[in-house]
DONUTOR-331328 format. One record per residue: residue number from 1; residue in three letters; x, y, z of N, C-alpha, C, O in turn. Coordinates in steps of 0.05 Angstrom, whole numbers. Each point is the difference from the previous one (the first is absolute). Layout:
REM residues N
<atom n="NUM" res="ALA" n_px="X" n_py="Y" n_pz="Z" ca_px="X" ca_py="Y" ca_pz="Z" c_px="X" c_py="Y" c_pz="Z" o_px="X" o_py="Y" o_pz="Z"/>
...
This chain:
REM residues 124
<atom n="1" res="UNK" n_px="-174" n_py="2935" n_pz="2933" ca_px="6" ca_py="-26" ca_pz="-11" c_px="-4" c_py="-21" c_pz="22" o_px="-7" o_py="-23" o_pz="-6"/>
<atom n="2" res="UNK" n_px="12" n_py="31" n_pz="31" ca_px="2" ca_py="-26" ca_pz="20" c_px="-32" c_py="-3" c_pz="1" o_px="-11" o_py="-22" o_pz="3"/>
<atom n="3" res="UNK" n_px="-4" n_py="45" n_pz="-5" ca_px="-26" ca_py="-14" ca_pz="6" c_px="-14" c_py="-13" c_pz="-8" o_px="-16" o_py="-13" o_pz="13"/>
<atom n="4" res="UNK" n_px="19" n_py="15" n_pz="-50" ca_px="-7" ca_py="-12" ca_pz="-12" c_px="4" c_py="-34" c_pz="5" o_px="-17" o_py="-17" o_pz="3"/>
<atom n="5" res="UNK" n_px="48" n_py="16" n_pz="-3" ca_px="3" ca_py="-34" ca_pz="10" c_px="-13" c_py="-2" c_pz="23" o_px="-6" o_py="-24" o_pz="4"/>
<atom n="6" res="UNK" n_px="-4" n_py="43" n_pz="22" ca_px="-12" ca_py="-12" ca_pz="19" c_px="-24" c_py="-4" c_pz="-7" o_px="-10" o_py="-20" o_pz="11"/>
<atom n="7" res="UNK" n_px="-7" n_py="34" n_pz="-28" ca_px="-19" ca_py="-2" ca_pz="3" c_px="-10" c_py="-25" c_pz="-18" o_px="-22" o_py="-9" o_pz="7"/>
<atom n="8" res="UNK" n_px="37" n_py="-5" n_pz="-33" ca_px="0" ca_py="-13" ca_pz="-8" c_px="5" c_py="-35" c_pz="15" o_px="-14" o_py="-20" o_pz="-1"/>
<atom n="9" res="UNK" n_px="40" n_py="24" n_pz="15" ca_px="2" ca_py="-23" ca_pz="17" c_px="-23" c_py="-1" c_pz="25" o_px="1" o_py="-18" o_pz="17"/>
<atom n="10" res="UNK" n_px="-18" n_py="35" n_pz="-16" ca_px="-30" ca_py="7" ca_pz="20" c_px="-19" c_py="-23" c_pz="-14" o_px="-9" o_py="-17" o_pz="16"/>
<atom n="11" res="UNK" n_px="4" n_py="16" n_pz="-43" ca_px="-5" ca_py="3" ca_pz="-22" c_px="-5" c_py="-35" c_pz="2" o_px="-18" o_py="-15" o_pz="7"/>
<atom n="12" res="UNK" n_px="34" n_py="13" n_pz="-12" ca_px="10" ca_py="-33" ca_pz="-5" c_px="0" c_py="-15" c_pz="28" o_px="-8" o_py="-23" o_pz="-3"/>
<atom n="13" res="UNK" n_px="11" n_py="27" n_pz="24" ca_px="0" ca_py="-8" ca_pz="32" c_px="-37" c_py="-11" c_pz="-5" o_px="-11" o_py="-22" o_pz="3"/>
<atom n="14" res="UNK" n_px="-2" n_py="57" n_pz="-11" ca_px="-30" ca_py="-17" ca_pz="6" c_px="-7" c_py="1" c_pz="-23" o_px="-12" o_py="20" o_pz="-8"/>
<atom n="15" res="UNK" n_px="16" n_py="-36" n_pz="-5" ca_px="-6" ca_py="-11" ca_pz="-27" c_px="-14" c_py="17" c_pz="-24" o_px="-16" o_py="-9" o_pz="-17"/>
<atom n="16" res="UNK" n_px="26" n_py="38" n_pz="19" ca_px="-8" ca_py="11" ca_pz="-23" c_px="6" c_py="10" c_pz="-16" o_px="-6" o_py="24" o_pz="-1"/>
<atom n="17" res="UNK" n_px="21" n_py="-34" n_pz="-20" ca_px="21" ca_py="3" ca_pz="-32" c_px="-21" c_py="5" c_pz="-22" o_px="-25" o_py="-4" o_pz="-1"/>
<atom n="18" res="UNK" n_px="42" n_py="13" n_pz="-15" ca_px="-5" ca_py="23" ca_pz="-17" c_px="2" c_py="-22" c_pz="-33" o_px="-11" o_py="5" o_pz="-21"/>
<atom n="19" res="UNK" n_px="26" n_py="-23" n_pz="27" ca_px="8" ca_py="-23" ca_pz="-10" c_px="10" c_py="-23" c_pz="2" o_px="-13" o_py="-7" o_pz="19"/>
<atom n="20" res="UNK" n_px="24" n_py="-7" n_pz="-23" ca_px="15" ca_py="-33" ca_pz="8" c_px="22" c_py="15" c_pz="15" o_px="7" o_py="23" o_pz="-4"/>
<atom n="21" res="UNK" n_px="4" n_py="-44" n_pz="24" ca_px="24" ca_py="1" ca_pz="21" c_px="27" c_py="-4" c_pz="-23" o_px="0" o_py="-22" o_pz="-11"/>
<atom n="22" res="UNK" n_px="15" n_py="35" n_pz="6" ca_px="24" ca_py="-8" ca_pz="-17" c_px="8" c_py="-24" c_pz="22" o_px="-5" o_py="-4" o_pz="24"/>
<atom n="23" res="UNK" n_px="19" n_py="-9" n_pz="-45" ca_px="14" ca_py="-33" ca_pz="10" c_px="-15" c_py="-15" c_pz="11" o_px="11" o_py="-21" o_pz="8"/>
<atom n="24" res="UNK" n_px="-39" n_py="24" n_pz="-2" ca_px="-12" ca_py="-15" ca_pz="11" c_px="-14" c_py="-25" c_pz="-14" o_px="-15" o_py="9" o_pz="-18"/>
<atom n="25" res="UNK" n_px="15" n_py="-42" n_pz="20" ca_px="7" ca_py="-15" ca_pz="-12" c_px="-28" c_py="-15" c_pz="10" o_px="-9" o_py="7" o_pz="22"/>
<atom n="26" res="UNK" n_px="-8" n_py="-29" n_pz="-38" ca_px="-23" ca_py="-8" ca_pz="19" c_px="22" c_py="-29" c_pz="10" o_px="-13" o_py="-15" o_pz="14"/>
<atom n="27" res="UNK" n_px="42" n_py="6" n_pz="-19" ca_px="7" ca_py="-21" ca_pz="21" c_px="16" c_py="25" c_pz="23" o_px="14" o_py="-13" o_pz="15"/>
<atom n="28" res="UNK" n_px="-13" n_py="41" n_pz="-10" ca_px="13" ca_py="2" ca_pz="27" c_px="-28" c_py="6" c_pz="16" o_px="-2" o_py="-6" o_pz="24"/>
<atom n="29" res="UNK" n_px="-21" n_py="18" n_pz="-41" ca_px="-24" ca_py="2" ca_pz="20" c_px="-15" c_py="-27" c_pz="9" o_px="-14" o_py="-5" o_pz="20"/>
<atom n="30" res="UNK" n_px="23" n_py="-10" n_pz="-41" ca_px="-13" ca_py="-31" ca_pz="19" c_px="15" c_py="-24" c_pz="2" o_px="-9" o_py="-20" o_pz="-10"/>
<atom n="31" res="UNK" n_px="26" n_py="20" n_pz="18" ca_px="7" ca_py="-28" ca_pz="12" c_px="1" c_py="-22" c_pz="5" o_px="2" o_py="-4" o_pz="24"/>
<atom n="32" res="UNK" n_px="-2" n_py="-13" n_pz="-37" ca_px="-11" ca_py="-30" ca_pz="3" c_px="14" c_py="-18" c_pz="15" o_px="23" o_py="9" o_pz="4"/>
<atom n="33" res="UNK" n_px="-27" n_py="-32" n_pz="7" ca_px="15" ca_py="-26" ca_pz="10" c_px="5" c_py="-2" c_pz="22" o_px="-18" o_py="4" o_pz="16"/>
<atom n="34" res="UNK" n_px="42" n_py="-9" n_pz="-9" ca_px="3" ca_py="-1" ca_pz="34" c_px="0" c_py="39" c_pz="5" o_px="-15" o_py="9" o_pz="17"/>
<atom n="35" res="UNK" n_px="34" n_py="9" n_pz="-33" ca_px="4" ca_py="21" ca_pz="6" c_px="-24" c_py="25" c_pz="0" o_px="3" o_py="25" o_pz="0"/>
<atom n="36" res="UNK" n_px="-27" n_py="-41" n_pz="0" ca_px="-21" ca_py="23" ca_pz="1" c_px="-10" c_py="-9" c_pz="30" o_px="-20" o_py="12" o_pz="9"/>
<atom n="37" res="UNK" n_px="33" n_py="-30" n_pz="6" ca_px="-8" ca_py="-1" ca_pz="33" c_px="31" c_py="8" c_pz="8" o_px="22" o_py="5" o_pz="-9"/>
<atom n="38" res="UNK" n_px="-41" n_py="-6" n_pz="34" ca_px="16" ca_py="6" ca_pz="20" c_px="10" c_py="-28" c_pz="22" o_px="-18" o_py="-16" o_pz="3"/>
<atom n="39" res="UNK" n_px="45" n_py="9" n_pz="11" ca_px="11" ca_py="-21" ca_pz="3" c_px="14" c_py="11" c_pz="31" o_px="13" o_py="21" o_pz="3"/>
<atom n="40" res="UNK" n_px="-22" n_py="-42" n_pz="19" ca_px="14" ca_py="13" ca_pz="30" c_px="1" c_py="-26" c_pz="22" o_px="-16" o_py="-18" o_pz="2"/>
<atom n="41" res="UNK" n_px="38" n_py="24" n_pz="11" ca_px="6" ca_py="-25" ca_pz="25" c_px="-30" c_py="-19" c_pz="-7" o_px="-22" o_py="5" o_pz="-10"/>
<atom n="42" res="UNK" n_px="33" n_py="-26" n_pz="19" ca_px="-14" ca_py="-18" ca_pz="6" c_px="-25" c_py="-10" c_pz="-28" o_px="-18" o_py="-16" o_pz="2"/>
<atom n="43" res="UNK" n_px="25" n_py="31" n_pz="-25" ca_px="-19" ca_py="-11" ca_pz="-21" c_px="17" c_py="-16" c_pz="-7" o_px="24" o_py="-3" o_pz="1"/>
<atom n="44" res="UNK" n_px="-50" n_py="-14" n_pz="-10" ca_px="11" ca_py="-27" ca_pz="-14" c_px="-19" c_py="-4" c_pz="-29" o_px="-24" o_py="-5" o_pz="1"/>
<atom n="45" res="UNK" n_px="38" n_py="7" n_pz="-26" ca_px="-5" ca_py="3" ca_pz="-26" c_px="26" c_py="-13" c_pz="-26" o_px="24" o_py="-5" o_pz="-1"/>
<atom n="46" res="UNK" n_px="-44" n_py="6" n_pz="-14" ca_px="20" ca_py="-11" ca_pz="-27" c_px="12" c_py="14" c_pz="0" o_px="25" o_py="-4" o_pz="0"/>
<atom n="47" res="UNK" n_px="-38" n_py="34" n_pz="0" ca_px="24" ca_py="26" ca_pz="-7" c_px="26" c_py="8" c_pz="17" o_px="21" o_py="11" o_pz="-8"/>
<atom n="48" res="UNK" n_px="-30" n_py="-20" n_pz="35" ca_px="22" ca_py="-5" ca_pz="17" c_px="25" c_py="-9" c_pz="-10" o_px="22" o_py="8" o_pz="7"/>
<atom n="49" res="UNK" n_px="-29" n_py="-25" n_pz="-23" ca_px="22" ca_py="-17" ca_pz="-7" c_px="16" c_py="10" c_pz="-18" o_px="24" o_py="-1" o_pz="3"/>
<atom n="50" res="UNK" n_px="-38" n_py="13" n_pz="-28" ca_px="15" ca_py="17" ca_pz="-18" c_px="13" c_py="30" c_pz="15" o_px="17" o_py="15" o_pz="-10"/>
<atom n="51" res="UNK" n_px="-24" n_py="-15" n_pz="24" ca_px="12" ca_py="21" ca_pz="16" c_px="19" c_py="-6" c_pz="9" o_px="20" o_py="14" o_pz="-3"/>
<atom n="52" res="UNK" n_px="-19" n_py="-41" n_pz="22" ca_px="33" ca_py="-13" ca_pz="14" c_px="13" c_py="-2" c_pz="-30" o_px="20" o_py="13" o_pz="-6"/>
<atom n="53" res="UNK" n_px="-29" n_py="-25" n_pz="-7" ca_px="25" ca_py="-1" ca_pz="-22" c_px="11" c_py="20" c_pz="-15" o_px="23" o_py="-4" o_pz="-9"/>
<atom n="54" res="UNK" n_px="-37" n_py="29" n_pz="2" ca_px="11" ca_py="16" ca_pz="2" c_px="19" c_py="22" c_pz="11" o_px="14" o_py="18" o_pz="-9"/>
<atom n="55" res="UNK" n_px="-20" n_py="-27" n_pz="36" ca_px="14" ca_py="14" ca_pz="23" c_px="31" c_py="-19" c_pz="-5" o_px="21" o_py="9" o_pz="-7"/>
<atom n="56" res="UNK" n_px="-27" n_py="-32" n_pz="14" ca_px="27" ca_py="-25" ca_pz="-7" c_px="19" c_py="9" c_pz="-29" o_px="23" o_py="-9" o_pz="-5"/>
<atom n="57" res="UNK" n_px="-38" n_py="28" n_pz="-13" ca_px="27" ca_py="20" ca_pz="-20" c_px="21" c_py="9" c_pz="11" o_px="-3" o_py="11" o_pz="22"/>
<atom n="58" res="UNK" n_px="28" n_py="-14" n_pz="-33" ca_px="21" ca_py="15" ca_pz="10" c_px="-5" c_py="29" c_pz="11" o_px="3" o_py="10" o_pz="22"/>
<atom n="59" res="UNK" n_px="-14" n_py="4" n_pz="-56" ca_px="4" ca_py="23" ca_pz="14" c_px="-13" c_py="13" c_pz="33" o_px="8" o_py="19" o_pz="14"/>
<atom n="60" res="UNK" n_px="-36" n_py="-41" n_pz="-9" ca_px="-14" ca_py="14" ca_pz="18" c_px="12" c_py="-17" c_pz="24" o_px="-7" o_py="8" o_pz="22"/>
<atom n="61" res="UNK" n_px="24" n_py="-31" n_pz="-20" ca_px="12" ca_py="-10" ca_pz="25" c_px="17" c_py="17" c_pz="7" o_px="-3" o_py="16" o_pz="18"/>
<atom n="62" res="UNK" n_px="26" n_py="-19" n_pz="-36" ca_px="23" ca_py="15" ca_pz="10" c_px="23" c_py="-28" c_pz="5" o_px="5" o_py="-20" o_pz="-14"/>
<atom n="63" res="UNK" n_px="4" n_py="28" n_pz="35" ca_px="16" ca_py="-22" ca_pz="13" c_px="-10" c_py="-27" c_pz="15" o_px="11" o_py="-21" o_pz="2"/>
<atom n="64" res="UNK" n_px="-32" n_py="29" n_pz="6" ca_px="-27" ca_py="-19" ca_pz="13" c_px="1" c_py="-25" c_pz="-16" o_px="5" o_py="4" o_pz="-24"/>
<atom n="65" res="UNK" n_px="-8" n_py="-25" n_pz="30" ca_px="-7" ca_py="-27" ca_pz="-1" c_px="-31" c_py="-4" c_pz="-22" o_px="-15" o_py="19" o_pz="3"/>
<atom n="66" res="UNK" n_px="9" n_py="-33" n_pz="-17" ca_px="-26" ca_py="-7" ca_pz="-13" c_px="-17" c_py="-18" c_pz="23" o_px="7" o_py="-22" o_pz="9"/>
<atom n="67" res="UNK" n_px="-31" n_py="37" n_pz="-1" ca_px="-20" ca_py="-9" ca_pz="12" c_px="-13" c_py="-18" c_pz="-6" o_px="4" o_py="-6" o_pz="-23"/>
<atom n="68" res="UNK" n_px="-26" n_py="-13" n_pz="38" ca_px="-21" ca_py="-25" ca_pz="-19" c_px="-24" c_py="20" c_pz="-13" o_px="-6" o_py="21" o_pz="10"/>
<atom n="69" res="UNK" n_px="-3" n_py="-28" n_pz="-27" ca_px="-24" ca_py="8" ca_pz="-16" c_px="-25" c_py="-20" c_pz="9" o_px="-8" o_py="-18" o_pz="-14"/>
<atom n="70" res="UNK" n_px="-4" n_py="24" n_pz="39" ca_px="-23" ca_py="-15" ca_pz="6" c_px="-25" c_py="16" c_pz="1" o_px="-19" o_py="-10" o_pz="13"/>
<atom n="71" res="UNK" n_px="16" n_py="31" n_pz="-25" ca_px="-23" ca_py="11" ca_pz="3" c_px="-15" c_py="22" c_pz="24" o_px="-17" o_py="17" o_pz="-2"/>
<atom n="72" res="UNK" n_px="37" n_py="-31" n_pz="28" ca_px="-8" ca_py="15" ca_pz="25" c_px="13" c_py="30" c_pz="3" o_px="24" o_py="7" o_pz="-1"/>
<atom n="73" res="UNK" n_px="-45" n_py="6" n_pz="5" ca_px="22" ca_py="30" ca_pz="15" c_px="7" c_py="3" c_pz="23" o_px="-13" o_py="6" o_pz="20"/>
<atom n="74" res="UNK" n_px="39" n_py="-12" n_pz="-24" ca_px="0" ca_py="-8" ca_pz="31" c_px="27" c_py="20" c_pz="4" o_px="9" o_py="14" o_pz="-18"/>
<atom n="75" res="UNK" n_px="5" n_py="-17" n_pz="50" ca_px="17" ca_py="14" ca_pz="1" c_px="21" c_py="11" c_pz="-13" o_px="9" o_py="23" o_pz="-4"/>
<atom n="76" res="UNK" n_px="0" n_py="-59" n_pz="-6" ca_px="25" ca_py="9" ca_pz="-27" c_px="-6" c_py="20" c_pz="-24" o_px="14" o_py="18" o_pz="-10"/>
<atom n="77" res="UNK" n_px="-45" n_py="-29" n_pz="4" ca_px="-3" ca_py="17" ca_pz="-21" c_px="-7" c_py="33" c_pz="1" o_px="2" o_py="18" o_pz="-17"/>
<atom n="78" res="UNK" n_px="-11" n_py="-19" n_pz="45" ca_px="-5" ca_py="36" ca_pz="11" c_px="28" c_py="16" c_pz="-3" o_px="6" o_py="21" o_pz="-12"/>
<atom n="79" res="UNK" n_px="7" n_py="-39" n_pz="27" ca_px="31" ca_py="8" ca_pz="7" c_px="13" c_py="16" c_pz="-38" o_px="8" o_py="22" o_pz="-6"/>
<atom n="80" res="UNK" n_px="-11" n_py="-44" n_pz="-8" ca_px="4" ca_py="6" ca_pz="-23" c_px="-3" c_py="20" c_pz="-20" o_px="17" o_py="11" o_pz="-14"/>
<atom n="81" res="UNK" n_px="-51" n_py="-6" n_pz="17" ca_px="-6" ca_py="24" ca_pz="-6" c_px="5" c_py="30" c_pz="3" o_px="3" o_py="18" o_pz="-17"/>
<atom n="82" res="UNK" n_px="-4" n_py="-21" n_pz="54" ca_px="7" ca_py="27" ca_pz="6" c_px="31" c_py="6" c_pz="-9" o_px="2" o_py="19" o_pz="-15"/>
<atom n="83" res="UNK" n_px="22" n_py="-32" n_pz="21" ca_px="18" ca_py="-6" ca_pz="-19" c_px="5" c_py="13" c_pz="-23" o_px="18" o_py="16" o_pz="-2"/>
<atom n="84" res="UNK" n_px="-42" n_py="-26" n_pz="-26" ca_px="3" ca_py="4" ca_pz="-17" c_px="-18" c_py="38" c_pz="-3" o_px="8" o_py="18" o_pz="-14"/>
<atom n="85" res="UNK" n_px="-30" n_py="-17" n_pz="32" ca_px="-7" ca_py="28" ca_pz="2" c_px="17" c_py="17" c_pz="7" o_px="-4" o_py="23" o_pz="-10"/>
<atom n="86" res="UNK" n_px="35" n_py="-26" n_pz="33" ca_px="13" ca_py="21" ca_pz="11" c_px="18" c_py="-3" c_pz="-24" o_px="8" o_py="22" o_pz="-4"/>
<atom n="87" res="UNK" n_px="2" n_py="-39" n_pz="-13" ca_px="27" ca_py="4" ca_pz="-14" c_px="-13" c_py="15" c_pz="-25" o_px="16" o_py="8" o_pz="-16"/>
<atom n="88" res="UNK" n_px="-42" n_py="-4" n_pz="11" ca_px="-8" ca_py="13" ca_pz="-26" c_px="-14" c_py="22" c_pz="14" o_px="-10" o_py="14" o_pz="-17"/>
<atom n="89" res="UNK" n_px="6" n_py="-5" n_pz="45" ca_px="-6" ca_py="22" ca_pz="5" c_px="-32" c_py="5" c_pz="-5" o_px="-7" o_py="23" o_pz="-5"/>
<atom n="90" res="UNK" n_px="-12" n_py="-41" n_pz="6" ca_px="-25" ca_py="14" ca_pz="6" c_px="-9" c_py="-24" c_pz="31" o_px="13" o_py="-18" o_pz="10"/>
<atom n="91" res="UNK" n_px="-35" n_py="27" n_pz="-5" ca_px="-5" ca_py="1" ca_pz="23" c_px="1" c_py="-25" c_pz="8" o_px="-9" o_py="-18" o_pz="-14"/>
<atom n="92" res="UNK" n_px="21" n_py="15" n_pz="43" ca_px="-1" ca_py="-33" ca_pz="14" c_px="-19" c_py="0" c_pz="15" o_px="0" o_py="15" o_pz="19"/>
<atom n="93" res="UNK" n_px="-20" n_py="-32" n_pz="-25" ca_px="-17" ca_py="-16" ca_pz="12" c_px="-7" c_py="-30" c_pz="0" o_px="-16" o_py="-13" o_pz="13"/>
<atom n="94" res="UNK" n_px="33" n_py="5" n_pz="-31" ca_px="0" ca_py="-31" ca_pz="-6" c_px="-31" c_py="-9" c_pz="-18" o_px="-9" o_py="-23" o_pz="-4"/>
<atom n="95" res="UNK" n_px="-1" n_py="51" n_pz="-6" ca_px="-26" ca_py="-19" ca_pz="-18" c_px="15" c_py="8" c_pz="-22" o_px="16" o_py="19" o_pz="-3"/>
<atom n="96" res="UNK" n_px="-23" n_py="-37" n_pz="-13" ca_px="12" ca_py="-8" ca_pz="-26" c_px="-39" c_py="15" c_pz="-21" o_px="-19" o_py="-13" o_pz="-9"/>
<atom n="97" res="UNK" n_px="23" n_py="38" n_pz="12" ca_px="-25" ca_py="19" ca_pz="-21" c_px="15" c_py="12" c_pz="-23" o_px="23" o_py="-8" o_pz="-5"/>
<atom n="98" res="UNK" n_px="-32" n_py="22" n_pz="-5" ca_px="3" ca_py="15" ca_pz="-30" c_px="31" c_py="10" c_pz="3" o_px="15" o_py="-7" o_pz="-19"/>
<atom n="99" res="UNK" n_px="-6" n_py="20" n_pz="38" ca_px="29" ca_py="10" ca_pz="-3" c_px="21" c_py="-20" c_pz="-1" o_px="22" o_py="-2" o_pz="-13"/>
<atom n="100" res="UNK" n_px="-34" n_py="-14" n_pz="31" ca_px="29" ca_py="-32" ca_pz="3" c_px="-10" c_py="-12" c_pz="-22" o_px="18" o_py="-6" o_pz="-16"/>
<atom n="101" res="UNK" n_px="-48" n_py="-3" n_pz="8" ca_px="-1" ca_py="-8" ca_pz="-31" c_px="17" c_py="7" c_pz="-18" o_px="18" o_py="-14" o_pz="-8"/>
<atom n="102" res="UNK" n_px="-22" n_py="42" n_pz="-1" ca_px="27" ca_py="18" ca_pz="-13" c_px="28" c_py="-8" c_pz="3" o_px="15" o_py="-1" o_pz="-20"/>
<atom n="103" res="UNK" n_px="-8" n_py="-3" n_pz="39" ca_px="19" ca_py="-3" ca_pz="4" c_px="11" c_py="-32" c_pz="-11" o_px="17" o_py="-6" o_pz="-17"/>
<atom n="104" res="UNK" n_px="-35" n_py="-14" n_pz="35" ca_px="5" ca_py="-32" ca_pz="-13" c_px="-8" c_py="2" c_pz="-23" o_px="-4" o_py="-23" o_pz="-7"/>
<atom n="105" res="UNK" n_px="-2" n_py="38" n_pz="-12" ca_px="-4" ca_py="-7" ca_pz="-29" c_px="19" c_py="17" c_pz="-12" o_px="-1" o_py="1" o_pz="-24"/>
<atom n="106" res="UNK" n_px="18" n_py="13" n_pz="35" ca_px="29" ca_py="17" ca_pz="-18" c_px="12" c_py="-25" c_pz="-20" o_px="-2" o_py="-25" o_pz="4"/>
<atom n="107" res="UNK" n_px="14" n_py="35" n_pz="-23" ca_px="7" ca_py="-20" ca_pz="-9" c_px="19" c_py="18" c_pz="-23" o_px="0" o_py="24" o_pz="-2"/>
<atom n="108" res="UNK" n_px="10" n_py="-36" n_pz="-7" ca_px="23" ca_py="0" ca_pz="-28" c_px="-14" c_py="10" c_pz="-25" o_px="-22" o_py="-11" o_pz="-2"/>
<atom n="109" res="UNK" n_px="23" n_py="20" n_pz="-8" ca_px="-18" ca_py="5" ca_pz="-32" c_px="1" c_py="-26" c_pz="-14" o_px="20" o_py="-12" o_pz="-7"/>
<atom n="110" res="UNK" n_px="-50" n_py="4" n_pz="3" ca_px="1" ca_py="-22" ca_pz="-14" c_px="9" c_py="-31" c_pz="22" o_px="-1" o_py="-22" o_pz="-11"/>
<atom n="111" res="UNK" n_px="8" n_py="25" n_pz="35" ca_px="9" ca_py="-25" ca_pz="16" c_px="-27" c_py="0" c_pz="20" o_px="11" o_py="14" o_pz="17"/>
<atom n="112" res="UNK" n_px="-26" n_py="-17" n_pz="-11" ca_px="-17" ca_py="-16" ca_pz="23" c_px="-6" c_py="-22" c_pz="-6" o_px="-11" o_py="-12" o_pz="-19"/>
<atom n="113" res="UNK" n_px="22" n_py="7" n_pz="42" ca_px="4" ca_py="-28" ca_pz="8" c_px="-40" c_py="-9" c_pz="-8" o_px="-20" o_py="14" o_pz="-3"/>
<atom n="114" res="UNK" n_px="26" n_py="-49" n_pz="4" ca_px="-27" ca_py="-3" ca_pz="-3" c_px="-17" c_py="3" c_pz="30" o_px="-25" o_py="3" o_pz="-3"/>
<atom n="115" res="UNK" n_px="31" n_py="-3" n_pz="19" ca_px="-3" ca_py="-2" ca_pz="31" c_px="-14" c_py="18" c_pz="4" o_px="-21" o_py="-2" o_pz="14"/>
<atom n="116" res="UNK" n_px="30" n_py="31" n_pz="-30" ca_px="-6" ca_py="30" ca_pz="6" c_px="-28" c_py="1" c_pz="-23" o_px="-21" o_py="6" o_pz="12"/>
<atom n="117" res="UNK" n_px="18" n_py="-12" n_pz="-42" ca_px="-19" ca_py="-5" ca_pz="-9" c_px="-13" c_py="-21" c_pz="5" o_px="-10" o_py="-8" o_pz="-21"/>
<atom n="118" res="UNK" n_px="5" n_py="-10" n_pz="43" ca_px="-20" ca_py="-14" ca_pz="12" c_px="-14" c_py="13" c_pz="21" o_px="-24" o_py="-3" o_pz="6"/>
<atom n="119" res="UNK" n_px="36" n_py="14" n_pz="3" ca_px="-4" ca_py="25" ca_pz="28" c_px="-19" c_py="21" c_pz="-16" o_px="-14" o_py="12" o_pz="16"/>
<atom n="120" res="UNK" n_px="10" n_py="-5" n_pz="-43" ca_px="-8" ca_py="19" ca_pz="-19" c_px="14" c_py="26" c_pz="8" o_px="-14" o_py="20" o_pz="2"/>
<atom n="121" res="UNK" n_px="34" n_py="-17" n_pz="1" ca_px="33" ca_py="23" ca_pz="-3" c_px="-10" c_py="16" c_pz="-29" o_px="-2" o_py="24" o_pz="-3"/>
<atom n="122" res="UNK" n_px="-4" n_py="-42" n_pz="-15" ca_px="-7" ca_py="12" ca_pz="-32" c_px="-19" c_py="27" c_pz="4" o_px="-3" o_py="17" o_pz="-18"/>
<atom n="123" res="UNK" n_px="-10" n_py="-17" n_pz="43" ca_px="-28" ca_py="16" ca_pz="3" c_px="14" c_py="21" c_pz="21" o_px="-14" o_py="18" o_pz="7"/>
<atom n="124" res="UNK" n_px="27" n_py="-19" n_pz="-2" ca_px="17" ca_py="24" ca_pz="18" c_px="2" c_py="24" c_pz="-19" o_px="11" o_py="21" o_pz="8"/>
């Protein structure tokens, strides 16, 4: 039995199924908006910005203070991230890619914020 799942998850790694991926969705294989890039120190973007303000949510401050939303990546906002990567446990590096995407687009059933569907969170 185990081999079969190995040989199957072999299978799927280099792309060769037997049929469709169960759960696989065409918005988690493609991505749209700010969350299909990638975001690090020193960029400066619109998406930046939806990113500080999402970071500026309770849940992802914490006790922390609300930061400015100017677009820059800058220290505060590095600082922030990694932050928000160690308290949810995937990896700290301070780029804001597909896993911290995931993460800033968690949301409530039925609650994202509009901030998070401007960011395209909907495509996560």
């Amino acid at each position: 039995m185990q081999k079969s799942k190995l040989i199957v998850g072999v299978a799927v790694v280099i792309g060769i199924t037997a049929g469709p991926v169960l759960g696989a969705s065409p918005a988690s294989a493609a991505p749209s908006g700010c969350v299909a890039n990638v975001y690090k120190y020193q960029d400066r973007h619109d998406c930046v910005r939806k990113i500080q303000a999402i970071l500026n949510y309770d849940r992802f401050r914490g006790q922390l203070s609300t930061f400015p939303v100017d677009g820059h990546f800058g220290a505060v906002t590095d600082g922030r991230v990694r932050k928000v990567q160690n308290d949810w446990w995937i990896g700290v590096d301070g780029v804001v890619g597909r896993g911290t995407w995931g993460v800033l687009c968690s949301h409530a059933v039925g609650q994202m914020s509009n901030v998070q569907k401007a960011a395209g969170c909907a495509s996560v």
